[in-house]
ZASE-747584 format. One line per 10 residues: number of its first residue (from 1); their letters; for each residue x, y, z of N, C-alpha, C. Coordinates in pm, 1 decimal, always signed. Atoms other than C-alpha are relative to their C-alpha. Layout:
REM ZASE-747584
NUM) a) X/Y/Z/X/Y/Z/X/Y/Z; ...
***
This chain:
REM ZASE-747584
1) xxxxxxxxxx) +132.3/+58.6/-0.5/+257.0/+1372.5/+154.7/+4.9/-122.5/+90.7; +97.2/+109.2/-24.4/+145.2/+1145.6/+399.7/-86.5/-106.1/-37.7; +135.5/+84.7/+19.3/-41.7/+798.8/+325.8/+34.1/-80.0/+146.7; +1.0/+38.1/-186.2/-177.4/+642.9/+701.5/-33.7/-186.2/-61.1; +79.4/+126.1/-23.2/-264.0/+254.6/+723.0/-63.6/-29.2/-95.7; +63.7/+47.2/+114.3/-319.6/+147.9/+369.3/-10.5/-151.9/+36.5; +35.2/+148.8/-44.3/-336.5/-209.8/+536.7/-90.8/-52.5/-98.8; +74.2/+101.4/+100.7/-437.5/-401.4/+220.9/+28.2/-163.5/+40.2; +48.9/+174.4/-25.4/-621.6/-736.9/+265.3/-42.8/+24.8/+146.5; +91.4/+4.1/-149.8/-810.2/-609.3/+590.1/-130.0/-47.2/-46.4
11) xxxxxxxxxx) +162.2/+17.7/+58.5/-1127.4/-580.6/+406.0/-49.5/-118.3/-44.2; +35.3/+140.2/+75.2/-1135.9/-921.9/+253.5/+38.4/-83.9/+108.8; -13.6/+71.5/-143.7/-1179.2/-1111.4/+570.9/+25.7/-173.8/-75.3; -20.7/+133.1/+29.5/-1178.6/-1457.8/+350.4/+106.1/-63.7/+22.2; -130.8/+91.3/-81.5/-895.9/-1725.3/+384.6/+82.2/+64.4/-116.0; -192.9/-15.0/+75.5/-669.4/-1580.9/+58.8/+15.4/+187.1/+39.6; -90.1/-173.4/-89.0/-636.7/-1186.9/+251.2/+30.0/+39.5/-103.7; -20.9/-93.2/+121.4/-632.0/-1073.6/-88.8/-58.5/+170.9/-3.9; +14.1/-127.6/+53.3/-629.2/-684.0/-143.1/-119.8/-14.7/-83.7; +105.5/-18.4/+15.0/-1009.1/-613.8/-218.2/+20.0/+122.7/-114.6
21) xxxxxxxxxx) -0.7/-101.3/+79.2/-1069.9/-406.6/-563.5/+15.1/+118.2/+39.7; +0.7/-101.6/+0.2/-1158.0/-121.2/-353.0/+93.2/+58.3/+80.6; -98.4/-14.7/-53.9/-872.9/-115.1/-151.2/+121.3/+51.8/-91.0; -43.2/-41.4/+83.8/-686.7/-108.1/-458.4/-3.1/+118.1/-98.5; +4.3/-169.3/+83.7/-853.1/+236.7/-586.2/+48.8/+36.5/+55.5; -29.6/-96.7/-119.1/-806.2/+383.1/-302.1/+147.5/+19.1/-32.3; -85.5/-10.0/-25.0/-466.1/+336.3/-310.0/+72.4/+46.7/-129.6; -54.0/-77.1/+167.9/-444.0/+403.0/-727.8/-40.0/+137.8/+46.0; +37.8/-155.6/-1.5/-608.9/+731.6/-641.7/+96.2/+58.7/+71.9; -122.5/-85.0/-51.9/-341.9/+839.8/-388.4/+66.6/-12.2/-73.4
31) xxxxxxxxxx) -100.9/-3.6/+92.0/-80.4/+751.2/-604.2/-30.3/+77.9/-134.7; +80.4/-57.4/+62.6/-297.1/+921.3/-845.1/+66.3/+182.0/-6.3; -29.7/-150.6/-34.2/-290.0/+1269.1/-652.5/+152.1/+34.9/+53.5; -102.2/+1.0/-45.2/+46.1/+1212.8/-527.6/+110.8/+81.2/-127.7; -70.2/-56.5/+120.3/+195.9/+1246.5/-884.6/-103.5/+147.6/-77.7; +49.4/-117.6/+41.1/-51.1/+1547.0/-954.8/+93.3/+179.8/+71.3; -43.0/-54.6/-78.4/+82.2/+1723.7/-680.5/+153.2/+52.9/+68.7; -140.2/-17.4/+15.3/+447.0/+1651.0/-720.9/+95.3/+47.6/+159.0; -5.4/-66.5/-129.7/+508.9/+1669.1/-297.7/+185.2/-50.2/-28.1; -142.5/+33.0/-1.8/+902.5/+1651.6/-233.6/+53.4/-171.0/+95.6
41) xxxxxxxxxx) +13.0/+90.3/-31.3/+851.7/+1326.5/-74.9/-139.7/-63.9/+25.7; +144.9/+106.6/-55.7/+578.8/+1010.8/+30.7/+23.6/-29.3/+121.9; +3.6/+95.6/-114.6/+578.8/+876.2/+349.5/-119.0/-75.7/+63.8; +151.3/+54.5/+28.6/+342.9/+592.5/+382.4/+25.1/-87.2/+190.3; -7.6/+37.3/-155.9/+282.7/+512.3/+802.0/-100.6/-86.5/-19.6; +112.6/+125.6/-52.5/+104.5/+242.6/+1013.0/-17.4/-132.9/-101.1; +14.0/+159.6/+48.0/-29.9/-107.9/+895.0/+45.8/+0.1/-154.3; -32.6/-22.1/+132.2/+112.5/-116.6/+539.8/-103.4/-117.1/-98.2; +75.3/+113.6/+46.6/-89.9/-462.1/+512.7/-31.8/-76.1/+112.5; +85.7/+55.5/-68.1/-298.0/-694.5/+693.4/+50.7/-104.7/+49.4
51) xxxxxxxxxx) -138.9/+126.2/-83.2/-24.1/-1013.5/+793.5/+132.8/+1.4/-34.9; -174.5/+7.8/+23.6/+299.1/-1026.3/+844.3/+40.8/-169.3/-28.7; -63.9/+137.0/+88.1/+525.0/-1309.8/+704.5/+7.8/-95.6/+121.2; +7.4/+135.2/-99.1/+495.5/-1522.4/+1031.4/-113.7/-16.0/-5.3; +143.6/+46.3/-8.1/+144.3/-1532.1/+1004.4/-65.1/-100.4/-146.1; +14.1/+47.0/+91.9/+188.5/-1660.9/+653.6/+34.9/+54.6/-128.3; -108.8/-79.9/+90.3/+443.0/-1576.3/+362.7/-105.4/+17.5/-128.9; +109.3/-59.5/+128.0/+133.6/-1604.1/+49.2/-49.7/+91.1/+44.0; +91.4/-170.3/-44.8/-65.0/-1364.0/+242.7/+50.6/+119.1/-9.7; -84.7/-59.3/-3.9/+206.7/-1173.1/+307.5/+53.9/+86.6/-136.9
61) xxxxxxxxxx) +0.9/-31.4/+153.5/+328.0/-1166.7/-16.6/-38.5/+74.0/-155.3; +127.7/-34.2/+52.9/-12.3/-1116.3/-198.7/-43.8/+143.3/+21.0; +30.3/-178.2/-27.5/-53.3/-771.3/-14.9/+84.4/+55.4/-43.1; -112.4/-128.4/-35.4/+275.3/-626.3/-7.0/+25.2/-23.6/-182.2; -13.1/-18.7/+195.4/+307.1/-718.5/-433.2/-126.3/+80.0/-49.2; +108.0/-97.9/+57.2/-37.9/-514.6/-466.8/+72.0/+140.8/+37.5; -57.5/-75.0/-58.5/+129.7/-253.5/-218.4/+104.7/+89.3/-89.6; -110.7/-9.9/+79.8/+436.7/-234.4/-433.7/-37.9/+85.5/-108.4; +32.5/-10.0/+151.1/+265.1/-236.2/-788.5/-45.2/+139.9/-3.5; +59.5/-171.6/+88.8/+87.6/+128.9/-749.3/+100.8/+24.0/+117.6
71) xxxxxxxxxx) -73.9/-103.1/-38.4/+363.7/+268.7/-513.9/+145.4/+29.7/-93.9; -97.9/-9.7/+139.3/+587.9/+192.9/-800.6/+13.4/+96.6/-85.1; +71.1/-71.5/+64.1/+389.9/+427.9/-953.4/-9.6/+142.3/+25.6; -59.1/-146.2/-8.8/+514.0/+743.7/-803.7/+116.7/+48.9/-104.4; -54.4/-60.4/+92.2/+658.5/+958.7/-998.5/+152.2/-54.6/+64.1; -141.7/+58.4/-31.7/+1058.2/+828.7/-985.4/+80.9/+136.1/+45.8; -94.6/-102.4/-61.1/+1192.4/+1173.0/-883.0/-58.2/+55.4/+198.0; +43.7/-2.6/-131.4/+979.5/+1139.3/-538.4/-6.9/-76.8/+37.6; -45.0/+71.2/-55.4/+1104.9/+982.8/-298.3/-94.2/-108.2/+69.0; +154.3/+60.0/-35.4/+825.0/+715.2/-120.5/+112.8/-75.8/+139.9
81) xxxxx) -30.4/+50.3/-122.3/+928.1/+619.6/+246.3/-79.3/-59.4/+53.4; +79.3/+84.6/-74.4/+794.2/+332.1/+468.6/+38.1/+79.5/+153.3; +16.1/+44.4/-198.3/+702.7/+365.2/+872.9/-60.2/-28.1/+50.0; +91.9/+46.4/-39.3/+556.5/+67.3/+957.0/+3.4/+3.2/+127.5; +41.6/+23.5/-176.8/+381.2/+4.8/+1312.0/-142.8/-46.9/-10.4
***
């Protein structure tokens, strides 16, 4: 399974780049169908989140711990791979 450019904290253009509720379904719902579907791996491509840690380590931070919290959330016998760009 494929997930493309979940880039959380695009949508919330304000100053704390916080991961926007609906950014956060979105991304419960894949993780959602992911474990319905039981694929033999994840691989989650492109922007993973919206700043990188030179642009500012809370921001940073703030996404990639939302990021984390539902990819955590794959089932533990499937595997979940990063390839950011």
């Amino acid at each position: 399974l494929v997930v493309a450019d979940p880039q959380l904290g695009m949508r919330n253009m304000d100053t704390t780049r916080a991961p926007d509720a609906e950014e956060e379904q979105y991304l419960a719902q894949t993780v959602k169908f992911a474990n319905s579907v039981k694929p033999r791996f994840v691989v989650v491509v492109g922007d993973l989140v919206d700043r990188h840690a030179v642009e500012g380590e809370a921001h940073f931070r703030t996404q990639a711990d939302a990021l984390y919290k539902h990819l955590d959330q794959v089932h533990n016998d499937v595997p979940v791979l990063f390839l950011p760009g």
